[in-house]
N, C-alpha and C positions, 0 to 999 in steps of 0.2 A: 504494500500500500504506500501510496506518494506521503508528501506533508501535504496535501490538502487534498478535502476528498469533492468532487464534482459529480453531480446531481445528476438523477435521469427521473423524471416520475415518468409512471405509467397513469393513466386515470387523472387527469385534470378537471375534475371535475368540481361541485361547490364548495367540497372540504377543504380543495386546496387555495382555493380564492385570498381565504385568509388565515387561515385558521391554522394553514404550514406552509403554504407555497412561498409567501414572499418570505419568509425566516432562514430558508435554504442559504438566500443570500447575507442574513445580517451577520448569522454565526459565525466566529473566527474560523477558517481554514478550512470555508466550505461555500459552496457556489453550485447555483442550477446552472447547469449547459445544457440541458436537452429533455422534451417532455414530451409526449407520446398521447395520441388519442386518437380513437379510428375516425371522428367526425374532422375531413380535412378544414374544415371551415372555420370550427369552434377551436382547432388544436391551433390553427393559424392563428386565432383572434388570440389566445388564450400566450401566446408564444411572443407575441408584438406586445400587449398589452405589460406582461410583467419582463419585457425587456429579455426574451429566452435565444440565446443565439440557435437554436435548433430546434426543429419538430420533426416527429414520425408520427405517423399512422399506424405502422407498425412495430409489437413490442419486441419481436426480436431485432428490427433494425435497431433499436433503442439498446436493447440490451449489449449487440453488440458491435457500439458507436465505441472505439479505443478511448476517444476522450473519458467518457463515462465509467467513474470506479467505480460508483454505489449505485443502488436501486432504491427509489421509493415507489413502493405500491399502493396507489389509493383506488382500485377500481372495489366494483362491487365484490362479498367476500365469494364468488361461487370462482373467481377466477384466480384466487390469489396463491393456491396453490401451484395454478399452472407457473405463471408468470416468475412466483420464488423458485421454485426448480428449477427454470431456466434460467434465472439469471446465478442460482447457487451452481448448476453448472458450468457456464461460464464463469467463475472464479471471483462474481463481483457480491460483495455483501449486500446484505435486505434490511431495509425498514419499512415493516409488512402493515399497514393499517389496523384496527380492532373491527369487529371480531377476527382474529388470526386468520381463519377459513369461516367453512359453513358447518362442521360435525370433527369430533371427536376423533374419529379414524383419518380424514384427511390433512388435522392438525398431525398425529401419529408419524404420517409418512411426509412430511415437513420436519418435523423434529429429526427422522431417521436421514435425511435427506442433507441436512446439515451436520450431522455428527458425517456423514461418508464422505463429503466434499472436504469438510474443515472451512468452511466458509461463513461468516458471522452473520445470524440473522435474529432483529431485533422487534420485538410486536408494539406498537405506537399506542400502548396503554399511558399517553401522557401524563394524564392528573398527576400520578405518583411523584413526581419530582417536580409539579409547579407551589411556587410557595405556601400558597394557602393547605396544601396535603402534607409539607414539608413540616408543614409549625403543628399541625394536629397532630402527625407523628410523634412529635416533639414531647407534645402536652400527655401523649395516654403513656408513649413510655416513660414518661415522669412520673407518672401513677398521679395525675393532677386531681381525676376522681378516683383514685384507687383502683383496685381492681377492677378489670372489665370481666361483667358476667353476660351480658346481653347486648345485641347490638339487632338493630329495626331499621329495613328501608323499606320505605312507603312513595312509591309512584303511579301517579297518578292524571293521565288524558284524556282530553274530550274527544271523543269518535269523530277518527277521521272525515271528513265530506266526501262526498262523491267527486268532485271537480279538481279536491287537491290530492287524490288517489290517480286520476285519469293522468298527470304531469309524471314526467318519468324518472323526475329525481325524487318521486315518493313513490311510485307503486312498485319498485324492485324490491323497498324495504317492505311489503308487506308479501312478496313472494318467495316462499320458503324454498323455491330451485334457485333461487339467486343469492337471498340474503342467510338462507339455512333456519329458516323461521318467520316470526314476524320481529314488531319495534320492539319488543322483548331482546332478540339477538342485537339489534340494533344499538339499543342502547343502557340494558342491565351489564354487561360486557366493563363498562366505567366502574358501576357501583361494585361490583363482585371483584372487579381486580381492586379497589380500595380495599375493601374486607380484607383480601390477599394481603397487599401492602403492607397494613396496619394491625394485621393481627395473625397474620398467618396461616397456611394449608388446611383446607378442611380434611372433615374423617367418614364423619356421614351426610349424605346429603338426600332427600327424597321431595319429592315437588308433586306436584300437576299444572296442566294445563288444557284451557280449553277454548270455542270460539265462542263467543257469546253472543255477536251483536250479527255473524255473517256478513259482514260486510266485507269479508275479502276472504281468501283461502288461507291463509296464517291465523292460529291461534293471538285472542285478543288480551287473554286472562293469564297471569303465569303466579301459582303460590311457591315457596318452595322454605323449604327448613335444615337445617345443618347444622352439625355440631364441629364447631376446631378441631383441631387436635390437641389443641392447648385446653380443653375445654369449655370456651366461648359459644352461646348459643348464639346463632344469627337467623335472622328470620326476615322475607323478604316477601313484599305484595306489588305486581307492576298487573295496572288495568289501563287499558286504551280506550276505554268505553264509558268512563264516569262524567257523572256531571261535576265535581268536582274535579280541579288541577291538585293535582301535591305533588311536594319532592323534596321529602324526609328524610335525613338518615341519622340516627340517635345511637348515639354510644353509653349502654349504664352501667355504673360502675357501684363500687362499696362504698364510697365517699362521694359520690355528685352520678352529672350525666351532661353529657356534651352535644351537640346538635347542630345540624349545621342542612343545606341545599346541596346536593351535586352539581347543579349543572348553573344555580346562581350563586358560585361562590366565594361572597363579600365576606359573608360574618358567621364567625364560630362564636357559639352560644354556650357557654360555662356556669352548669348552674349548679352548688352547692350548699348545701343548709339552706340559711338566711341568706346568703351572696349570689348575687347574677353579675358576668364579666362579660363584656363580647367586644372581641377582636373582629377588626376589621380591615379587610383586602378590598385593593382597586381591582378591577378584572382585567388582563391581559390584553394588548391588542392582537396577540398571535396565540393560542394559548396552545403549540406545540413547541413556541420555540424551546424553553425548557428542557424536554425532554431530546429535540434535534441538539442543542449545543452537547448532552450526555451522548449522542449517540456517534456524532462526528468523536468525540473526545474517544471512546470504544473502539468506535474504526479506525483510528488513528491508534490505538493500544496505551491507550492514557487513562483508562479507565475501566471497571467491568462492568457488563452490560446493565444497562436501565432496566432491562425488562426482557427475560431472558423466554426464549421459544417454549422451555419447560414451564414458565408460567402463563406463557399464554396456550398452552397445552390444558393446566388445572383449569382456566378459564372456561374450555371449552367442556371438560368433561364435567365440569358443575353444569353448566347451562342444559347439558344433554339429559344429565340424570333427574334438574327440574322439569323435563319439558317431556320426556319419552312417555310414550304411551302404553 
């Protein structure tokens, strides 16, 4: 690997708009040169706008542009197997978007696929390393409410419409050959690899899941229950169908309980006895760059991975064992 590693994404699509694409560029000793999408028009627009000296249509011309040491893969998860294989056998490292895949066995032979190459591939479970996960970390191994015995995430949406299911950057996500589910894989993938994060591998896990509302072929309802290994109960409710919004995740402990939003999150809520304390974070304007500066630092061998293919391996095999029938 050079001293600096140059970008290739595949899938340029809205995630990357902001949310990683232009960070590629701020990170030290790391730069997009080339970005791939089969729609020649969109990949053009997409390549001129954020200043990209090269596009392909196709991901192996991408994959094997010499310029190009690393991969990022952000298409939908049903290809992202392909795409890491081929670029792990060309000799170029991965940073594979979340959900890792679409199932359990093809995360399996991804993991098996990088142990054979020796080629570094990394799962873009970003939260984990942007400040505001950094400082909670912080606070439970401090034992700030003492022991953790319970922990609850509660998610909660209003049923999609018909007109913003019909648009194509939503109704992949609710097609389980594409997305390997429904907005369950979509987007429980964040909160369970926090759990991971923060508290560590589960032991047991058992779930269900159902459709409720029929409004699309992906189950809408997902419960599922688990025990640590450390012995941490966790317990988890994501619905697509309520008239109510939430997005809860409460950590209780022997001494207090901590509380905080996944996906708005400003303020960690510290509540103990008689005391309430809340810390509060700005939001990010890129919110992968974090986890990219870890990952260029990784491919560069300055550091060990953020977020290793074995855990987004556990990611997938919780989701499975909530969700299987």
């Amino acid at each position: 690997m050079s001293k600096k590693i140059n970008w290739g994404i595949i899938g340029c699509g809205d995630v990357t708009e902001i949310k990683s694409g232009p960070a590629f560029n701020k990170v030290e000793n790391s730069s997009l040169v080339a970005v791939m999408r089969r729609d020649e028009m969109k990949v053009k627009d997409y390549a001129q706008r954020h200043a990209v000296p090269k596009w392909y249509t196709n991901a192996n011309d991408l994959i094997n542009d010499e310029e190009v040491n690393a991969i990022y893969i952000a298409t939908p998860p049903s290809s992202h197997e392909e795409y890491t294989l081929a670029a792990l056998a060309a000799g170029k490292p991965v940073y594979v978007e979340k959900p890792m895949t679409v199932d359990t066995a093809s995360a399996e032979r991804m993991l098996r696929a990088a142990a054979t190459t020796g080629v570094k591939l990394t799962v873009a479970h970003y939260r984990r390393v942007q400040p505001f996960f950094l400082k909670l970390k912080e606070l439970i191994d401090a034992k700030i409410i003492g022991d953790v015995r319970l922990v609850q995430v509660n998610y909660f949406k209003k049923a999609a419409i018909e007109n913003e299911l019909e648009k194509l950057k939503n109704s992949w996500r609710v097609d389980p050959s594409i997305s390997g589910g429904g907005l369950f894989h979509d987007l429980a993938p964040h909160q369970l690899d926090l759990v991971l994060y923060l508290f560590g591998e589960w032991k047991i896990a058992k779930g269900f899941s159902l459709n409720q509302s029929k409004a699309y072929s992906a189950d809408d309802v997902v419960v599922g229950n688990s025990i640590l290994k450390n012995g941490i109960a966790f317990n988890g409710v994501w619905c697509f169908n309520a008239a109510e919004e939430k997005d809860t995740f409460e950590v209780i402990g022997t001494k207090g309980k901590i509380n905080f939003s996944v996906f708005d999150n400003r303020f960690i809520n510290i509540e103990k006895e008689d005391t309430k304390e809340i810390i509060e974070f700005e939001m990010l304007q890129h919110v992968q760059q974090p986890m990219i500066e870890q990952v260029v630092s990784y491919f560069l061998n300055k550091c060990e991975n953020p977020c290793s293919v074995e855990d987004g391996l556990s990611i997938m095999r919780w989701m499975d064992a909530f969700t299987k029938k």
